[in-house]
C-alpha positions as CSV (number, residue, x, y, z in Angstrom):
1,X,-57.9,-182.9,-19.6
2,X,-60.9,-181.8,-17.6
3,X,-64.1,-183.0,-18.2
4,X,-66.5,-180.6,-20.3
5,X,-69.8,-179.7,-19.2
6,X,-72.3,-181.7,-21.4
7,X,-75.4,-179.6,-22.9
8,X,-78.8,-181.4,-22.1
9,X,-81.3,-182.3,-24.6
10,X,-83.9,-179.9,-25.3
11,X,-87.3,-181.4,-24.7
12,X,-88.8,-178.6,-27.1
13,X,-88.1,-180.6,-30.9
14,X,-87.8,-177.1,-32.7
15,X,-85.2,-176.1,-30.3
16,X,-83.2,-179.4,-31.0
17,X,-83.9,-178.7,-35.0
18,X,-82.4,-174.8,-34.2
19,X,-79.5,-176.3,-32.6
20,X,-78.9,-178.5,-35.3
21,X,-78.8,-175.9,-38.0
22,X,-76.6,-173.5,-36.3
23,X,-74.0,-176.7,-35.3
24,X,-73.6,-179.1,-37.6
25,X,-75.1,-177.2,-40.6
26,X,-78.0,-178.9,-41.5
27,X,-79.6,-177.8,-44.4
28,X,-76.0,-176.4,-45.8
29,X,-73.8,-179.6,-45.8
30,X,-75.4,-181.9,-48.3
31,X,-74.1,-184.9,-46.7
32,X,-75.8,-184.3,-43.6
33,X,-79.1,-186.3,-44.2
34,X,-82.7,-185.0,-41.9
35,X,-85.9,-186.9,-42.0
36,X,-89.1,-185.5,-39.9
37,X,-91.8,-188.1,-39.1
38,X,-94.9,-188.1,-37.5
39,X,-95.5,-191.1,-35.3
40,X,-98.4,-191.6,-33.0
41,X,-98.9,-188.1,-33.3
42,X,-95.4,-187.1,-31.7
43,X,-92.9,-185.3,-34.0
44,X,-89.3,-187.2,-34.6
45,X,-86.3,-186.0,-36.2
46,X,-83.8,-188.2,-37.4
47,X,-80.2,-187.2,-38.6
48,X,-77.9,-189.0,-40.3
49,X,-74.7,-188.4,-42.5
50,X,-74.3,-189.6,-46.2
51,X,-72.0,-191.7,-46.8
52,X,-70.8,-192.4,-43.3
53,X,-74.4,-194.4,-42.7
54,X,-75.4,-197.2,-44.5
55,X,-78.0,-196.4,-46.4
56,X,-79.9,-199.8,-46.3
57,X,-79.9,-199.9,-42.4
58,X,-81.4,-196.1,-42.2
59,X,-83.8,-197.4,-45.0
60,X,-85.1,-200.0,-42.8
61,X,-85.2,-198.3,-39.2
62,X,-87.1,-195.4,-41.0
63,X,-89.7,-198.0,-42.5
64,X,-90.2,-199.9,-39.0
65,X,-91.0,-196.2,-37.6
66,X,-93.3,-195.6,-40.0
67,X,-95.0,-198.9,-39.5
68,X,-96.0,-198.1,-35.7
69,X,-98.6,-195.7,-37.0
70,X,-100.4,-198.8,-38.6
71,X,-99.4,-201.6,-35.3
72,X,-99.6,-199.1,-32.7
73,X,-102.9,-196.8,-30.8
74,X,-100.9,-196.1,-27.2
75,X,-100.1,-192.7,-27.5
76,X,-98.7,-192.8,-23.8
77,X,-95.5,-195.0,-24.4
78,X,-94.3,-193.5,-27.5
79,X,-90.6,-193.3,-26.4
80,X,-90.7,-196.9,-25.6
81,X,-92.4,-198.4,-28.8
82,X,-89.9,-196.4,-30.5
83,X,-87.2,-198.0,-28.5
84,X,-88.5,-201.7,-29.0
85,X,-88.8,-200.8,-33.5
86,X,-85.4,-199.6,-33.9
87,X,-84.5,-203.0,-35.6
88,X,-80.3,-202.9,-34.7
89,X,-77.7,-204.7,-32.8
90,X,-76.7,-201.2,-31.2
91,X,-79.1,-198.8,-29.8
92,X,-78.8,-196.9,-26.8
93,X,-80.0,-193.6,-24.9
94,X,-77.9,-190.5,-24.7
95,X,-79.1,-187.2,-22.9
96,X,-76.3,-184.9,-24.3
97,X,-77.0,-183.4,-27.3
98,X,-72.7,-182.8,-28.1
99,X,-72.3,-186.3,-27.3
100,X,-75.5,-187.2,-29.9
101,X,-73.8,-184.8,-32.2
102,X,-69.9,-186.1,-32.0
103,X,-72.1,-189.6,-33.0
104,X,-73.9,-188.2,-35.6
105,X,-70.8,-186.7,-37.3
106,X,-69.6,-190.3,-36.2
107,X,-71.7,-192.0,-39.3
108,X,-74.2,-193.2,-36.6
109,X,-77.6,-192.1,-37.1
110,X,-80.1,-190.1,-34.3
111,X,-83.1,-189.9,-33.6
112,X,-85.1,-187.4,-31.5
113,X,-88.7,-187.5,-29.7
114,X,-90.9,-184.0,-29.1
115,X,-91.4,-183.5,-25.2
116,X,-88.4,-186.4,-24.6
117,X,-84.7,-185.2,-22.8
118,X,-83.3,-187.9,-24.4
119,X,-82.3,-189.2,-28.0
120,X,-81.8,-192.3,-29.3
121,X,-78.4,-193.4,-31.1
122,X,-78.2,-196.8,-34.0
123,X,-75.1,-197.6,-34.9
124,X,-75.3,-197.4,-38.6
125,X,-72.0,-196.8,-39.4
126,X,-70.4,-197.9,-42.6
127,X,-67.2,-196.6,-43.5
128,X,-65.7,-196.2,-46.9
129,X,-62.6,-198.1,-47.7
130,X,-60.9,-201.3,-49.3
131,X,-60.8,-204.7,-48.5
132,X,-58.3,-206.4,-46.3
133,X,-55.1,-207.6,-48.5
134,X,-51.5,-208.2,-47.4
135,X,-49.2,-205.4,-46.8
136,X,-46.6,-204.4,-48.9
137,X,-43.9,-203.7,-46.2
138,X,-44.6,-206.6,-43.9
139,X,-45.4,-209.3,-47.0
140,X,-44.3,-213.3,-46.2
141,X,-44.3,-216.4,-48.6
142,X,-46.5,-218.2,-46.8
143,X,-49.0,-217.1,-44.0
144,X,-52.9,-214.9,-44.2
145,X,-52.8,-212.2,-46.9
146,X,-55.5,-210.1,-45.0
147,X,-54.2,-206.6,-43.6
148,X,-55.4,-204.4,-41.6
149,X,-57.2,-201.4,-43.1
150,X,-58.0,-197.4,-42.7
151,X,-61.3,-198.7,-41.2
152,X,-61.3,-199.3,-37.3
153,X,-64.2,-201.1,-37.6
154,X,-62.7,-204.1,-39.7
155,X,-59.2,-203.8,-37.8
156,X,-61.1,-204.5,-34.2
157,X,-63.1,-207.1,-36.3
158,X,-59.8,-209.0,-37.6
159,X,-58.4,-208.3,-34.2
160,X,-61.2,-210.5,-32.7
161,X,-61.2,-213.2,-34.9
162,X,-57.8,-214.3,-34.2
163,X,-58.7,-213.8,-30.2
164,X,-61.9,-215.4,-28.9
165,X,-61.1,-214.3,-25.7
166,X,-63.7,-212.9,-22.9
167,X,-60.9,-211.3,-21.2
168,X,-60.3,-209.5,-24.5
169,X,-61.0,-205.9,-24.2
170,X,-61.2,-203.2,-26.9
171,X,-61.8,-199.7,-25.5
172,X,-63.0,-197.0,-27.7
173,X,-62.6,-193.3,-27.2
174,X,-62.1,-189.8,-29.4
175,X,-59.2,-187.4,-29.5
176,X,-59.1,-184.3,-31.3
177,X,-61.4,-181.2,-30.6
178,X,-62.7,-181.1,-34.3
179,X,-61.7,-183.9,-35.8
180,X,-63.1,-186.2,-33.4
181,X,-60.9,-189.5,-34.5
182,X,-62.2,-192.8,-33.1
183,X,-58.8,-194.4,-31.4
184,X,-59.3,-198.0,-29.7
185,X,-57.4,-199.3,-27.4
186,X,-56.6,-203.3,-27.2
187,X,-55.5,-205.2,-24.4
188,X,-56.1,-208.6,-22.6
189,X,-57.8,-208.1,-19.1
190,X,-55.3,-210.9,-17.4
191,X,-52.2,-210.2,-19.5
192,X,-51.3,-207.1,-20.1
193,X,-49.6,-204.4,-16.9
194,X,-53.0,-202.8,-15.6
195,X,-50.3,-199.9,-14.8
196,X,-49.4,-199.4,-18.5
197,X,-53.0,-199.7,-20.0
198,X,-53.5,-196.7,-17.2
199,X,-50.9,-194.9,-18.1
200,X,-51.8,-194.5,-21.9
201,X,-55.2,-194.1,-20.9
202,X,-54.2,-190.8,-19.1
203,X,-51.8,-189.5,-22.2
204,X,-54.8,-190.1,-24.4
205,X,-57.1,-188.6,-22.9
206,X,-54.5,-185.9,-22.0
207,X,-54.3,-184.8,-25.7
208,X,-55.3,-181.2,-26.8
209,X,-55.5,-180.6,-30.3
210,X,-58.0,-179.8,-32.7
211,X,-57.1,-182.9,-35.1
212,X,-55.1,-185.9,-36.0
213,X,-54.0,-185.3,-39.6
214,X,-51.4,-187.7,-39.3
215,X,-53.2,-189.8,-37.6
216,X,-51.3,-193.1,-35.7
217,X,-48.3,-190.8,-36.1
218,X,-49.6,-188.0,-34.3
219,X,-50.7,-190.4,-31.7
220,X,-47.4,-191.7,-31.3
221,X,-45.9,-188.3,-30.8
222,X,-48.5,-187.5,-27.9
223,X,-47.8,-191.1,-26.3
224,X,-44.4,-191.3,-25.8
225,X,-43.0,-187.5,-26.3
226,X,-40.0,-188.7,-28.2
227,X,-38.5,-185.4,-29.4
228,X,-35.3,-185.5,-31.1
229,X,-34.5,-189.0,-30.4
230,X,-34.4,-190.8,-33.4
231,X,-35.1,-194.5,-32.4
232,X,-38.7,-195.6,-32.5
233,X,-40.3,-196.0,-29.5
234,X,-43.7,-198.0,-30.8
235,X,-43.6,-200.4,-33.6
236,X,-45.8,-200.3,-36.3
237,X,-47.5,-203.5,-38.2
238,X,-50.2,-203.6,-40.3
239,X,-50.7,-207.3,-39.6
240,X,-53.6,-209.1,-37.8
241,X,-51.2,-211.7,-36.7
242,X,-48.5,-209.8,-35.7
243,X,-51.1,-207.7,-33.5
244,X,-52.6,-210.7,-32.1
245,X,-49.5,-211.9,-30.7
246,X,-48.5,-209.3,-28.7
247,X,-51.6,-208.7,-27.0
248,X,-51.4,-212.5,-26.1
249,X,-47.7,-211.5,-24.8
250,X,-49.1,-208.4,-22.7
251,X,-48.6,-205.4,-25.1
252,X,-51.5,-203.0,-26.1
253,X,-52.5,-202.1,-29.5
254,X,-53.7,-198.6,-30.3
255,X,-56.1,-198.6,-33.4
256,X,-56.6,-195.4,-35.2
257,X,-59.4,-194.6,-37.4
258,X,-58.5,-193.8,-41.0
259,X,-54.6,-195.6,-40.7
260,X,-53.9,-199.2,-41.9
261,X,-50.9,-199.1,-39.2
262,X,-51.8,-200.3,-35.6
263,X,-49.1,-199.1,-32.7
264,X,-48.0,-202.1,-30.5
265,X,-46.6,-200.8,-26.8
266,X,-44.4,-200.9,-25.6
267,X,-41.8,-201.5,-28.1
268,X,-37.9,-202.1,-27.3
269,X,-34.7,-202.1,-29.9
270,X,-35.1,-206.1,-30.1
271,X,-38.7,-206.3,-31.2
272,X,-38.1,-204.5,-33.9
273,X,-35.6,-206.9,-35.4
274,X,-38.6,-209.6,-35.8
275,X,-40.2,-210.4,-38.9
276,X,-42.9,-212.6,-39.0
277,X,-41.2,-214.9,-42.0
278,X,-39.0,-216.4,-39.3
279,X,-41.8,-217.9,-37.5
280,X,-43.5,-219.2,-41.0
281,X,-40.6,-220.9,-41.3
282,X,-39.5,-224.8,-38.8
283,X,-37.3,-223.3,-36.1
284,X,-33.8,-224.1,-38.2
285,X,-34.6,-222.3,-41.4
286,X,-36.3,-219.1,-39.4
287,X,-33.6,-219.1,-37.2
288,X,-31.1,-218.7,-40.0
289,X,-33.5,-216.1,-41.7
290,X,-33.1,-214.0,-38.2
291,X,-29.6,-214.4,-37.9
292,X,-29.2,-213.2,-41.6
293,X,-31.4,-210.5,-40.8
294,X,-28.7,-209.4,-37.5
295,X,-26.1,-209.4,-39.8
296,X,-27.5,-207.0,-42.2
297,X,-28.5,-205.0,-39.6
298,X,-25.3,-205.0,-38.1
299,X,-23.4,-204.4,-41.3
300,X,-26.0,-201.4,-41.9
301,X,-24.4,-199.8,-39.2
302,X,-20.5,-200.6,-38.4
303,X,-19.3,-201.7,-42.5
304,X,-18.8,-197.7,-43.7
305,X,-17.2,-196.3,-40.6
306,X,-15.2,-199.4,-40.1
307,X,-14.2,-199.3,-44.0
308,X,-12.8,-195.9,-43.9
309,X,-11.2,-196.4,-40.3
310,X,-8.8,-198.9,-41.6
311,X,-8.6,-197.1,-45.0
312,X,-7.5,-193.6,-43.7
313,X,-5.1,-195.9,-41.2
314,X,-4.0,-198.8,-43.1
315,X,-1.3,-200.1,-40.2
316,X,-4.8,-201.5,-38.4
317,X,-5.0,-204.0,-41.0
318,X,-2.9,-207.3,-41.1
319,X,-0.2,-207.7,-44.2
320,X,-3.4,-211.1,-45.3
321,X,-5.8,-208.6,-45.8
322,X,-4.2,-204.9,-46.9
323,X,-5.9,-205.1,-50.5
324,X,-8.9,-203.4,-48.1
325,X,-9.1,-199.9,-49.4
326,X,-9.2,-197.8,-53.0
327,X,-6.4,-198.2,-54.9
328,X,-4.5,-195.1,-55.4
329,X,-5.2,-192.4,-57.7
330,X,-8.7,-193.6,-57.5
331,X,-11.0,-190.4,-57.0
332,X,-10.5,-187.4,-57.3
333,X,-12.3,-185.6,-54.1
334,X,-11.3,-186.7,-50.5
335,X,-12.8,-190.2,-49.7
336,X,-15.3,-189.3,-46.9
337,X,-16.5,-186.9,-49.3
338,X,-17.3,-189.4,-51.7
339,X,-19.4,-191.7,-48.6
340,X,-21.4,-188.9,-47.7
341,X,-22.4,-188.1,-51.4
342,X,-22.7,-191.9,-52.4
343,X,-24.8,-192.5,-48.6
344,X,-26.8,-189.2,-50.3
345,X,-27.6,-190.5,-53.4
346,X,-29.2,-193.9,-52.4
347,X,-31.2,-191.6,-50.4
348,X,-32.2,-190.0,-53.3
349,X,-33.2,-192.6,-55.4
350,X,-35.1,-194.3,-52.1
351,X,-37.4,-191.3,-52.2
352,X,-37.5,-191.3,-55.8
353,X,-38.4,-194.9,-56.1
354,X,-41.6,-193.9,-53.5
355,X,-42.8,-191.1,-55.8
356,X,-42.1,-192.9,-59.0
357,X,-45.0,-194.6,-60.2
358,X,-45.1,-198.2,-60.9
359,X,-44.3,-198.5,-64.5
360,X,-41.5,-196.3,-64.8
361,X,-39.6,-197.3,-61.6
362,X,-37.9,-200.4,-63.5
363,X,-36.7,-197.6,-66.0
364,X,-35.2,-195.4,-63.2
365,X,-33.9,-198.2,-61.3
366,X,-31.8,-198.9,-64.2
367,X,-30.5,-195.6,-65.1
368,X,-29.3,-195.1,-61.4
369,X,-27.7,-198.2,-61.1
370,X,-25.9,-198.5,-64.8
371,X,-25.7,-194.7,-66.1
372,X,-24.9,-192.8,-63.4
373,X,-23.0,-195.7,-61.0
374,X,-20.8,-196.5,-63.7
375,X,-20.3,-193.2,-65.4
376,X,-19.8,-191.4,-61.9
377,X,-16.6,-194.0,-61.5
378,X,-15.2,-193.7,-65.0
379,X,-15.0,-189.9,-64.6
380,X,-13.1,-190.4,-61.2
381,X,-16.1,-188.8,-59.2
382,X,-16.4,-192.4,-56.7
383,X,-14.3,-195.1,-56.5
384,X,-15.5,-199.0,-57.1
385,X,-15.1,-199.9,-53.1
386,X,-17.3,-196.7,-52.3
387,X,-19.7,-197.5,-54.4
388,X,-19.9,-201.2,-53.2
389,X,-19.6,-200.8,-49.2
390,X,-22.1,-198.1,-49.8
391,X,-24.7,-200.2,-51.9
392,X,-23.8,-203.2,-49.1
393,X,-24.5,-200.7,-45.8
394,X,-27.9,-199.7,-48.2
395,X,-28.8,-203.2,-48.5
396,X,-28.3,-203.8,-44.9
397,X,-31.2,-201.3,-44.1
398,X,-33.4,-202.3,-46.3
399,X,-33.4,-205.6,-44.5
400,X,-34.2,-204.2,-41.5
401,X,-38.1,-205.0,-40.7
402,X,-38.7,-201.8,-39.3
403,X,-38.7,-199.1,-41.7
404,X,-38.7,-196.4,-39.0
405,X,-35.6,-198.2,-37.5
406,X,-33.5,-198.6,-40.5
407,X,-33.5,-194.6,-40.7
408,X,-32.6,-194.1,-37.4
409,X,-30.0,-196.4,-38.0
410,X,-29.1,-194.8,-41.0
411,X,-28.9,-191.5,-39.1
412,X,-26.7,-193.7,-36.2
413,X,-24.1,-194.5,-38.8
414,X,-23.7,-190.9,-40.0
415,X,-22.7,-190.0,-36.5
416,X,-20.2,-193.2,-36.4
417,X,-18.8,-191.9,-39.6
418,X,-18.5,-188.2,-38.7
419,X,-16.7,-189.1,-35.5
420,X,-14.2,-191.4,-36.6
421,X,-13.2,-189.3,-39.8
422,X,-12.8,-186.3,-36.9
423,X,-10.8,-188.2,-34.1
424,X,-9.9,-191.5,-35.9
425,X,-9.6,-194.6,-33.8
426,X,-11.2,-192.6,-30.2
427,X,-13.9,-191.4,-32.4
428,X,-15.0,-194.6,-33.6
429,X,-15.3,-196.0,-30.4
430,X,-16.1,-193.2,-28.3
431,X,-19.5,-192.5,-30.7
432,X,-20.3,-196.2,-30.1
433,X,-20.1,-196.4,-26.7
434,X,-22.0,-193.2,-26.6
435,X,-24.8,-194.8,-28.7
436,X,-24.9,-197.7,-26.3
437,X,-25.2,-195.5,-23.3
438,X,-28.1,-193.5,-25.1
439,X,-30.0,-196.7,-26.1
440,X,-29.6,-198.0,-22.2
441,X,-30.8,-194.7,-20.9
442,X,-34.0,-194.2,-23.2
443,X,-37.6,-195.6,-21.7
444,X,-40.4,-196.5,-23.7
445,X,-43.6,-196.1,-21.2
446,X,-41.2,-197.1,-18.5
447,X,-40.1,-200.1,-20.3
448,X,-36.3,-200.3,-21.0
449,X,-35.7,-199.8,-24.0
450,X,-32.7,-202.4,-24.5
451,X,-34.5,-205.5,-22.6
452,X,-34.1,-208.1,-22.6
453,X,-30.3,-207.4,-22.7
454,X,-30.7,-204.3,-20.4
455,X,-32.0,-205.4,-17.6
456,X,-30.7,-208.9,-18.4
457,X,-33.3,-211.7,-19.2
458,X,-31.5,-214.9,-20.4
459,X,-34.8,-216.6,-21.8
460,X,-35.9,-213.2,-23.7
461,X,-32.8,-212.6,-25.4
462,X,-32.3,-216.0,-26.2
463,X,-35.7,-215.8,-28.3
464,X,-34.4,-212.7,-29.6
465,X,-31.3,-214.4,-31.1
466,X,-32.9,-217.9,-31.8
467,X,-36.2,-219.1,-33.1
468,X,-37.5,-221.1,-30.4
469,X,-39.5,-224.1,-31.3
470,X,-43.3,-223.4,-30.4
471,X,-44.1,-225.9,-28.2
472,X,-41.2,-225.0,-26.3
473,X,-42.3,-221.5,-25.6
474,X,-43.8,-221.9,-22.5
475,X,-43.1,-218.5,-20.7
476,X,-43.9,-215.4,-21.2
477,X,-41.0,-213.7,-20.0
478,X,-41.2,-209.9,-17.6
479,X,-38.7,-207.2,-17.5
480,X,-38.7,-208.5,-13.6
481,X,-37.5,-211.4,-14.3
482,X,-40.5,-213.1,-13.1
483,X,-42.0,-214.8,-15.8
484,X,-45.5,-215.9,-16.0
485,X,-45.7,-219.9,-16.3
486,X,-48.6,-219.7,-19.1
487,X,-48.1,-220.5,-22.7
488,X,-46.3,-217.4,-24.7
489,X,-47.1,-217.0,-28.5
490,X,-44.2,-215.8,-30.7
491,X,-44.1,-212.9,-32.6
């Protein structure tokens, strides 16, 4: 995106007051605060914006101005005195009067000096918002119960805490013509691929749009241009830990003002399959956690199309185990029939669980799962094995860590299922090997999307599959195979 010409500073005060009015509505909008003092007999005009500023810290800077008329007689170094009284941590000069105002708007406040080309910005910011508390989707028996929030000030701050490092860099910048949405981006100097930090530098900065409603997702859909795909290609975690981590293993976090959600890049098919219980846990328990976990996940896909492979074919099976299968006269509306509207109703009651509230969702999870289960079998709408290899496959996804995952795969196993009850046997394996070939082909931010197991890294993937004992982790391992020979955290 090309660079916009920036509007100097007026050095007339009435004609920054004019602008003022006519752009950001000063004397309309109620939140957007204007003071006018008179100090050493040079007019300044401060703006701030209710609610966005801290009220205590404007109270204070505008009490220390006011005090230089009783310290101060040099009328010729007004700029300067003014300069050395603004009592914060963050004060600097700006000579663009958009960039003054996109900080204004910001929560920051500024100030202005008659016969001056230049303003002066304080940080002042205070955001509204809750306290950091644990996250419901990412929650672990033991571990920190702080979250990250919709403020990007406390998720930088959390960020830091957990990485005292010099080389650790947090780079803010704004996307969105009108909405102006503070996005940082995280990285560690000496760790993370200068080439990818570059790269979503330039798609950030690339961005048109007048706003980010959606905020991180909007992002997301900028960065990596995933269309109809339906595998993520970022993870989400709203965990200081889990963000820590992969910064120390190279990633790069993007932090988006007003979302609790941080986006860790680049993100394969394996790292969403991590949960940070496994590593909470001595390296034999959390490995048996994660291999639990694989199983779900790998029932969540295969278990319904399988199932109804060998039911509509029943010479696949061996003579041991032919009780597979609904016994007959069971149903009375052609068995894939009764997958799709059984795979359809958990759906439903998935969504309706989201918008029920609290106290009545124990109500509805009981009607669902005792009035209409059972009373949908007695009147020969499902049969018992539909209803209990769907409710296994549904259980399946919900263990999958990643929400955004688990659909996809949810959507994967539709296609599994619509191709093996078209072409039977060639169907099934045809739409699997397809899969495969589409997971092998897709790129996040030039990163493979199936490493480590395409292109092969033995050290990786074992990690993936086992919980490796932390003082064993000493690499931090590349898609080139190359790994770096310092000390890699685990995620």
């Amino acid at each position: 995106m090309a660079e916009e010409q920036k509007t100097p500073i007026p050095t007339k005060i009435d004609e920054v007051n004019d602008f003022m009015k006519e752009r950001v509505g000063v004397g309309v909008s109620f939140d957007v605060g204007h003071r006018t003092l008179i100090i050493l007999k040079k007019r300044v005009e401060i703006y701030y914006t209710t609610g966005l500023a801290d009220a205590e810290v404007v109270q204070r800077v505008l009490s220390k101005l006011m005090s230089i008329n009783d310290d101060e007689r040099n009328v010729n170094k007004v700029p300067e005195i003014i300069e050395n009284r603004l009592v914060h941590m963050q004060v600097r000069r700006t000579e663009s009067i958009d960039d003054t105002v996109d900080q204004f708007l910001s929560g920051l406040i500024v100030v202005f000096i008659d016969g001056c080309d230049f303003a002066f910005v304080v940080d002042t910011r205070s955001y509204p918002g809750r306290q950091p508390e644990e996250p419901d989707t990412e929650k672990v028996i033991r571990g920190p119960r702080d979250g990250y929030t919709e403020n990007i000030i406390i998720n930088t701050a959390l960020t830091r805490r957990r990485i005292r490092d010099e080389r650790l860099r947090l780079e803010m910048m704004q996307v969105g013509e009108r909405s102006k949405t503070d996005i940082c981006i995280a990285y560690i100097e000496d760790v993370a691929d200068p080439n990818l930090v570059k790269l979503i530098k330039r798609e950030l900065t690339e961005i048109e749009i007048d706003g980010l409603p959606m905020s991180d997702k909007s992002v997301e859909e900028f960065l990596v241009k995933q269309g109809i795909r339906p595998f993520p290609l970022v993870r989400y975690t709203e965990r200081p830990d889990i963000g820590a981590v992969h910064l120390l293993e190279g990633h790069v976090l993007i932090i988006v003002d007003t979302s609790p959600s941080v986006i860790i890049t680049p993100a394969t098919y394996f790292s969403h399959l991590q949960h940070a219980e496994e590593y909470r846990e001595s390296p034999g328990p959390g490995s048996f956690i994660r291999l639990v976990r694989l199983v779900g996940i790998f029932v969540s896909l295969f278990l319904m199309p399988f199932w109804y492979l060998v039911t509509v074919q029943p010479e696949l099976l061996p003579d041991t185990i032919d009780f597979i299968g609904p016994n007959k006269g069971g149903g009375h509306i052609p068995l894939f029939l009764q997958i799709l509207l059984a795979d359809l109703g958990i759906e439903f009651l998935r969504l309706a669980a989201i918008h029920t509230p609290t106290p009545l969702s124990t109500a509805m999870g009981l009607i669902a799962a005792i009035l209409i289960g059972e009373i949908a079998i007695n009147v020969g709408l499902f049969t018992p094995e539909v209803i209990l290899y769907v409710a296994v496959s549904a259980v399946g996804s919900f263990v999958t860590p990643s929400f955004e995952l688990s659909v996809s795969n949810k959507i994967t196993r539709l296609f599994f299922l619509i191709a093996t009850a078209i072409f039977g046997i060639p169907g099934f394996v045809i739409s699997i090997t397809l899969a495969i070939l589409f997971l092998v082909g897709t790129k996040s931010l030039n990163t493979p999307y199936m490493w480590p197991f395409i292109p092969f890294n033995m050290k990786a993937l074992r990690e993936t599959i086992y919980r490796t004992p932390v003082p064993l982790a000493k690499y931090r391992p590349t898609i080139t195979n190359s790994p770096d020979k310092t000390r890699m955290p685990n995620s």
